[in-house]
MIGURO-883134 format. One record per atom (N, C-alpha, C): x, y, z. Coordinates in steps of 0.02 Angstrom, whole numbers, padded with zeros to 5 digits, always signed. Layout:
residues N
XYZ;...
end
This chain:
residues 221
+00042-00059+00000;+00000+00000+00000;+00044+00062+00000;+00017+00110-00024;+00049+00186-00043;+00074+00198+00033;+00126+00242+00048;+00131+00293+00130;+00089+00329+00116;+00065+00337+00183;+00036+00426+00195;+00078+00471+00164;+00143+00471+00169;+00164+00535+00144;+00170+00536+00065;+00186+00490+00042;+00152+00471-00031;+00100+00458-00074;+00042+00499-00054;-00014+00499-00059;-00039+00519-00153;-00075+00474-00183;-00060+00485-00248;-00109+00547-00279;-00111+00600-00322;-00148+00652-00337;-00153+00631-00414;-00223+00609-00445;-00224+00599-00509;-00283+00611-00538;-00302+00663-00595;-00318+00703-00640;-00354+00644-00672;-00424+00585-00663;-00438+00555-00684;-00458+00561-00780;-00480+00627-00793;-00466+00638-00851;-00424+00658-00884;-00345+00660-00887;-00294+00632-00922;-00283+00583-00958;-00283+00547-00916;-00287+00460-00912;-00325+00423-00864;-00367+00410-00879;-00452+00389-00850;-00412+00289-00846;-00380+00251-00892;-00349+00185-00895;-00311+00178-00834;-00264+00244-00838;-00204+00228-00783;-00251+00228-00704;-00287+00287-00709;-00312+00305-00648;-00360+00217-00608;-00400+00221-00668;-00439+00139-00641;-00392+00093-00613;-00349+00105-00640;-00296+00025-00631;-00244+00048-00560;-00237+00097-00561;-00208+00119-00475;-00257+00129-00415;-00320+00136-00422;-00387+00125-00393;-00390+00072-00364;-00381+00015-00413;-00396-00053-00381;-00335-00072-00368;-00301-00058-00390;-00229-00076-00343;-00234-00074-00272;-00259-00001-00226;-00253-00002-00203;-00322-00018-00152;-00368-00024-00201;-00443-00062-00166;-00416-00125-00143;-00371-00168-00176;-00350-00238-00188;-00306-00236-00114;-00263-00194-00121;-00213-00180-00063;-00240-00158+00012;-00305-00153+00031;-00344-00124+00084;-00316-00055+00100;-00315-00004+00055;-00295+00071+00059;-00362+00108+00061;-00354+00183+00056;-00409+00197+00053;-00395+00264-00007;-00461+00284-00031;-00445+00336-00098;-00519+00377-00092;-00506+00443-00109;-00571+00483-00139;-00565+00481-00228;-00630+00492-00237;-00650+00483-00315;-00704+00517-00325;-00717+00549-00384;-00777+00571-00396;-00843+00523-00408;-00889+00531-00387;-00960+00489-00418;-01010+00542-00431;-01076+00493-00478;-01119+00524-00500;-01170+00570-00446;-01128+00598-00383;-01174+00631-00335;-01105+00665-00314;-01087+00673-00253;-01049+00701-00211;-00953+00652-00217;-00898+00691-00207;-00838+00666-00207;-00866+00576-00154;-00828+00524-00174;-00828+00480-00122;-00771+00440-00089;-00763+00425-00031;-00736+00408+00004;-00734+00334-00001;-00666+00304-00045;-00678+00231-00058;-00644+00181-00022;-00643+00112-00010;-00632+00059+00007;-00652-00010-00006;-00629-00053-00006;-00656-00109+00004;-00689-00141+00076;-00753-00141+00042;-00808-00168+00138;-00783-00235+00166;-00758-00293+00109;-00736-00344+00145;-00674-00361+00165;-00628-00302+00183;-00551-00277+00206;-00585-00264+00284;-00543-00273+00325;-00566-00265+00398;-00529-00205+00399;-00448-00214+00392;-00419-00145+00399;-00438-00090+00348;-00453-00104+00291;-00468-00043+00264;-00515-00019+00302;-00588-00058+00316;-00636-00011+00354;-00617+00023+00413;-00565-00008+00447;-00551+00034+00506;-00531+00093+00487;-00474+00118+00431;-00446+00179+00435;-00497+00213+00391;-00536+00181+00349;-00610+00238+00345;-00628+00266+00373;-00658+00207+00428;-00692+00246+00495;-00652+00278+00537;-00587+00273+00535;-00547+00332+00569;-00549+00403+00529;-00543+00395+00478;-00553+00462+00430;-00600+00502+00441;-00655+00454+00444;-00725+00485+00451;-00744+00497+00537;-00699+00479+00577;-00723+00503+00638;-00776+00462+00655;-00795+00406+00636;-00860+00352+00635;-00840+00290+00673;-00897+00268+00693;-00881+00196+00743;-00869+00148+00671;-00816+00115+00684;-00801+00048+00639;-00860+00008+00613;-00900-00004+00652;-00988-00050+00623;-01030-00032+00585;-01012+00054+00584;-01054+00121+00525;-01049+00079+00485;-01121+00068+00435;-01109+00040+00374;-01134+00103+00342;-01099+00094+00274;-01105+00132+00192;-01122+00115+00147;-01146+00161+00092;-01191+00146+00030;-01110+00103-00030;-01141+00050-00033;-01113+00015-00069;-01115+00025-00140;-01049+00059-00192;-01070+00044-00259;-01052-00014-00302;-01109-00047-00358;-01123-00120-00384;-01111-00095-00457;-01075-00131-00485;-01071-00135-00566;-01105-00153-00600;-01172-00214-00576;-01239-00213-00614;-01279-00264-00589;-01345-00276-00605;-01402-00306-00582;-01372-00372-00559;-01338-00396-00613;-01301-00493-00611;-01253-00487-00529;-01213-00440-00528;-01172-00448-00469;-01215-00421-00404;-01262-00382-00394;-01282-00373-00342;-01336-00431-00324;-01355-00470-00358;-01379-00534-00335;-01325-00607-00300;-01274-00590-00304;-01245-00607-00256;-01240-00603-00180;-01267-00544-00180;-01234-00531-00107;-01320-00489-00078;-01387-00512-00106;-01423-00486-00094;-01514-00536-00089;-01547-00538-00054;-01607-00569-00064;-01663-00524-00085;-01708-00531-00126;-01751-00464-00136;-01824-00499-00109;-01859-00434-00081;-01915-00443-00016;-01988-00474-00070;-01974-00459-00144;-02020-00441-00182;-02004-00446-00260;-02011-00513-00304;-01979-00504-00363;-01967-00451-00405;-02026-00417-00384;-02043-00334-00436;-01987-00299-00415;-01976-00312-00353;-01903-00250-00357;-01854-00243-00401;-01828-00308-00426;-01780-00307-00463;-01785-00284-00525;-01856-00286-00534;-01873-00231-00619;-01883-00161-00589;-01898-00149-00545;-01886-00084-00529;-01849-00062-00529;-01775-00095-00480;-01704-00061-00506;-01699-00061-00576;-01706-00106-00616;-01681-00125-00678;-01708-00028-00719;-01752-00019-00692;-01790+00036-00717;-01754+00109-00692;-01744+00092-00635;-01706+00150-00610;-01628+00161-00622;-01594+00128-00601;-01512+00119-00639;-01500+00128-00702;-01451+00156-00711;-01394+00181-00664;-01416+00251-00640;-01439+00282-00581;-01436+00349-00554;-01418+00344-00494;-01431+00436-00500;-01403+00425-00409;-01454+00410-00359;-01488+00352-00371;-01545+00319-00303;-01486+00283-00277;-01475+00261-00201;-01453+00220-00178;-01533+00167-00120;-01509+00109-00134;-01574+00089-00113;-01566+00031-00042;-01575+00024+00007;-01573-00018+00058;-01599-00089+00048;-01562-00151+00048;-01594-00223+00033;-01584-00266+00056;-01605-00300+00081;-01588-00359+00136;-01529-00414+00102;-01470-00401+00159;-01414-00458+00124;-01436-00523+00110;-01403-00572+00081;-01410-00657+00085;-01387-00651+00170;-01417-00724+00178;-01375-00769+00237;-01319-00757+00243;-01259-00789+00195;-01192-00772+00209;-01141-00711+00217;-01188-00659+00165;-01150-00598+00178;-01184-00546+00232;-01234-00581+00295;-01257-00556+00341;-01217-00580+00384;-01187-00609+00374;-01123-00648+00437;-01065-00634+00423;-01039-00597+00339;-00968-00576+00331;-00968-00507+00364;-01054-00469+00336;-01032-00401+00356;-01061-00386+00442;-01097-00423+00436;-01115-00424+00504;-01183-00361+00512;-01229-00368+00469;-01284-00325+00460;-01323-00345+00408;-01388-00325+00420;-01440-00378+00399;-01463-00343+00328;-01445-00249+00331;-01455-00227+00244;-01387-00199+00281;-01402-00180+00180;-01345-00148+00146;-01376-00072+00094;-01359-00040+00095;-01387+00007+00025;-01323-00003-00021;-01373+00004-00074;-01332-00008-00148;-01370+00048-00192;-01289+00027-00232;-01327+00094-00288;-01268+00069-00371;-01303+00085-00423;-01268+00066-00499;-01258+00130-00505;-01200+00178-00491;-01196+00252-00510;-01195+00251-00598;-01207+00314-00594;-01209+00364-00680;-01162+00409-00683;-01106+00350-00683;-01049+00383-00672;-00998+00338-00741;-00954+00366-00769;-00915+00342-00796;-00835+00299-00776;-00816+00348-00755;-00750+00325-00701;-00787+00256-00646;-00849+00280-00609;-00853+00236-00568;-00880+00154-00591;-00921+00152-00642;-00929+00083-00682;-00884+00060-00704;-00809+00088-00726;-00753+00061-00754;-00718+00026-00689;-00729+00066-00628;-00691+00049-00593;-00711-00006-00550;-00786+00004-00557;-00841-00086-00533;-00823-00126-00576;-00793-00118-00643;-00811-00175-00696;-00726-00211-00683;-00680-00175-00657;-00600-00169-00645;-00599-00225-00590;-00627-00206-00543;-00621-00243-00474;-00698-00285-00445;-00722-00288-00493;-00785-00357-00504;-00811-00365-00423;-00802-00310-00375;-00826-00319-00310;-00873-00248-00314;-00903-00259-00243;-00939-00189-00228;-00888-00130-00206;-00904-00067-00197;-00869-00033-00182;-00886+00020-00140;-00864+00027-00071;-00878+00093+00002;-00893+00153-00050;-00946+00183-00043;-00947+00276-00065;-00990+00297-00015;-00935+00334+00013;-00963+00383+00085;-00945+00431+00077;-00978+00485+00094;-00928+00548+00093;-00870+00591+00104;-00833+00629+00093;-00758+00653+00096;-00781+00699+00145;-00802+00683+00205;-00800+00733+00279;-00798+00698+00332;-00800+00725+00370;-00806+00709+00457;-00855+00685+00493;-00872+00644+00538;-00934+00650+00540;-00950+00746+00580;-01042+00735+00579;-01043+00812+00569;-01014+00898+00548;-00960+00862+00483;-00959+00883+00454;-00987+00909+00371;-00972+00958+00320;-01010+00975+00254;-00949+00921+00222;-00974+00872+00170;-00956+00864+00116;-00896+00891+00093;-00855+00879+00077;-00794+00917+00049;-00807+00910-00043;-00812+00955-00072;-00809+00936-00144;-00783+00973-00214;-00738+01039-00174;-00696+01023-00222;-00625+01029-00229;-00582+00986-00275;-00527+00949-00292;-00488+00963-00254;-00488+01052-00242;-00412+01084-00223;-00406+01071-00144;-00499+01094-00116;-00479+01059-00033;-00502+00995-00034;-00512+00965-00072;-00494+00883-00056;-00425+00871-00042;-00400+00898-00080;-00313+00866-00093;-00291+00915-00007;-00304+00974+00004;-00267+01014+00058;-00260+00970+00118;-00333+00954+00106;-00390+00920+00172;-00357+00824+00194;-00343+00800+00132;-00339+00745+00140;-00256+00697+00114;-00233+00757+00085;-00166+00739+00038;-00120+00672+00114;-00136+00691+00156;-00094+00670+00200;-00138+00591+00239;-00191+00569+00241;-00238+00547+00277;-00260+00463+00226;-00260+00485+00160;-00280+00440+00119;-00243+00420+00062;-00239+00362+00022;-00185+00331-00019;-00179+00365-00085;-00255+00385-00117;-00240+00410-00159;-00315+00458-00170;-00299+00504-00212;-00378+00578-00235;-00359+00569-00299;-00431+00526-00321;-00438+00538-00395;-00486+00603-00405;-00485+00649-00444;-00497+00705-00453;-00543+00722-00539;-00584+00751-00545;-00588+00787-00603;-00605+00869-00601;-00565+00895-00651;-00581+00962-00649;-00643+00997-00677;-00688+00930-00706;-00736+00965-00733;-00808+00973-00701;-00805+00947-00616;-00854+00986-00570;-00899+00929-00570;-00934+00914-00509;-00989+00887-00483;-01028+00921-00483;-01097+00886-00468;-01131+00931-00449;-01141+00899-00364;-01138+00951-00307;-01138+00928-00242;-01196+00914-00222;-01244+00859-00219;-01304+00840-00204;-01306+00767-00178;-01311+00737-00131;-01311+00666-00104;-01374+00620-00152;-01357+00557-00163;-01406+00513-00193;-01474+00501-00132;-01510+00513-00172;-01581+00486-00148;-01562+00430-00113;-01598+00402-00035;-01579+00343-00013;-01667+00327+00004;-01680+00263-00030;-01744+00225-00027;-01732+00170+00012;-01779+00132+00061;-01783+00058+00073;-01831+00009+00057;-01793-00031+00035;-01830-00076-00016;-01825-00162+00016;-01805-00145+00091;-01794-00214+00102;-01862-00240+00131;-01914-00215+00125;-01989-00244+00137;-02026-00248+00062;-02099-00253+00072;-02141-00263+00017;-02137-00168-00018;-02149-00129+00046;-02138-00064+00006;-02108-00026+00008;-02105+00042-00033;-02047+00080-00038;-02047+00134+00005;-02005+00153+00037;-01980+00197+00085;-01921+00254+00059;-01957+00319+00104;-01911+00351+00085;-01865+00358+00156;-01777+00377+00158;-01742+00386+00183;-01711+00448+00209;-01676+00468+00135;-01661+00551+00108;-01696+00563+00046;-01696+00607+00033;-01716+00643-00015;-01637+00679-00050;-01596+00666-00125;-01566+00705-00129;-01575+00723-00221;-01533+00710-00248;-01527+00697-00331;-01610+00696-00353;-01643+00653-00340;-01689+00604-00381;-01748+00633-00328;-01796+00638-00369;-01865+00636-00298;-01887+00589-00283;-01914+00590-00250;-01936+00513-00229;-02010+00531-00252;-02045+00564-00263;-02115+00560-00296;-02103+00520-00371;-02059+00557-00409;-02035+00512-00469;-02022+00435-00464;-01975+00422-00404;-01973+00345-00383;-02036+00313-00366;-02081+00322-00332;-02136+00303-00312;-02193+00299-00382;-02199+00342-00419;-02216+00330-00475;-02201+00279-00535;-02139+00270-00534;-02095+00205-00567;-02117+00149-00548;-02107+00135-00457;-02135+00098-00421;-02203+00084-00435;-02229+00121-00429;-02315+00096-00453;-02314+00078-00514;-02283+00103-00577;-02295+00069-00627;-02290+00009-00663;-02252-00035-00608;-02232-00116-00599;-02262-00136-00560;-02275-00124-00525;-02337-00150-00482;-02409-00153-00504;-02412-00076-00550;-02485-00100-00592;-02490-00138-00653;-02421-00141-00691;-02421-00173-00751;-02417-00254-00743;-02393-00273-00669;-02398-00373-00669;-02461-00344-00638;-02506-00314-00594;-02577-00343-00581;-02633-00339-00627;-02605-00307-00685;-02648-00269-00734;-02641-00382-00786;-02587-00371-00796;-02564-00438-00829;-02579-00494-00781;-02619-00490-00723;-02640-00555-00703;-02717-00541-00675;
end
């Protein structure tokens, strides 16, 4: 893994190839990295690294057991590590993805005993860098935010790097701006849909989607 004092600073649009492939290097290596996603800068790791999560949750000022919105590279891999409450859900995501909804879902059996918690929120970002970098390292991936707890969001590049140059392995960066808004967080680990936060996405729009799979199999039976 990188030193702290060698902390890597990289311009993901330069070279968007190099950047993915030092990402999971150091996902692979239990380090930790900020990156941009389709919502707010994120704060990455691998969830099934014990030590990586610890120095997350040291970063973040958070108890170690804090769980985070998990990002999934697509419908096929998040059925691994997930049971759904309600077949329709899964055409619902199918409908919603890739955005910024992140959605709460009840783990399988086994990965309720790796992670030690019964959901998880997930999310397929609409992000470019970040699907390359799910499709790179074929696992899920930590996106939490680049602050403290009770702290604002940190989001952009120059105090990311001030803020964190010293703390984390590597800041993948783009100069061409986020927009600072947190993903919608829904729960979906019952029969219905719940709202959480409200951020990106409305949830009246979600709920509408939602009903429209729900009326189109009762309409078809």
């Amino acid at each position: 893994m990188l030193k702290k004092n060698k902390t890597l600073i990289k311009d993901i649009d330069e070279n968007q190839s190099a950047a993915i492939k030092a990402a999971a290097k150091i996902f692979y290596e239990g380090g930790t990295f900020i990156y941009p996603t389709d919502t707010i800068y994120g704060l990455g790791a691998n969830p099934f690294n014990n030590d990586a999560m610890t120095k997350l949750s040291k970063i973040k000022e958070r108890p170690v057991n804090k769980q985070y919105i998990m990002l999934i590279g697509d419908l096929e891999s998040l059925m691994r590590y997930v049971n759904f409450a309600n077949e329709l859900h899964l055409d619902f995501l199918r409908k919603i993805w890739p955005n910024p909804v992140s959605v709460v879902l009840t783990l399988n059996e086994y990965y309720q005993s790796i992670l030690n918690a019964k959901t998880v929120a997930f999310r397929i970002p609409d992000n470019t860098f970040c699907r390359k970098l799910l499709d790179e390292i074929n696992m899920p991936l930590v996106s939490t935010s680049a602050n403290r707890a009770n702290e604002e969001p940190v989001n952009e590049y120059n105090d990311l790097i001030q803020k964190y140059k010293y703390e984390v392995d590597a800041i993948f960066y783009t100069k061409k701006g986020i927009m600072p808004v947190s993903s919608t967080l829904i729960d979906l680990s019952s029969d219905h849909l719940f709202l959480v936060r409200e951020g990106k996405m409305k949830f009246k729009y979600l709920t509408k989607q939602f009903d429209s799979i729900v009326n189109k199999i009762s309409t078809e039976d």
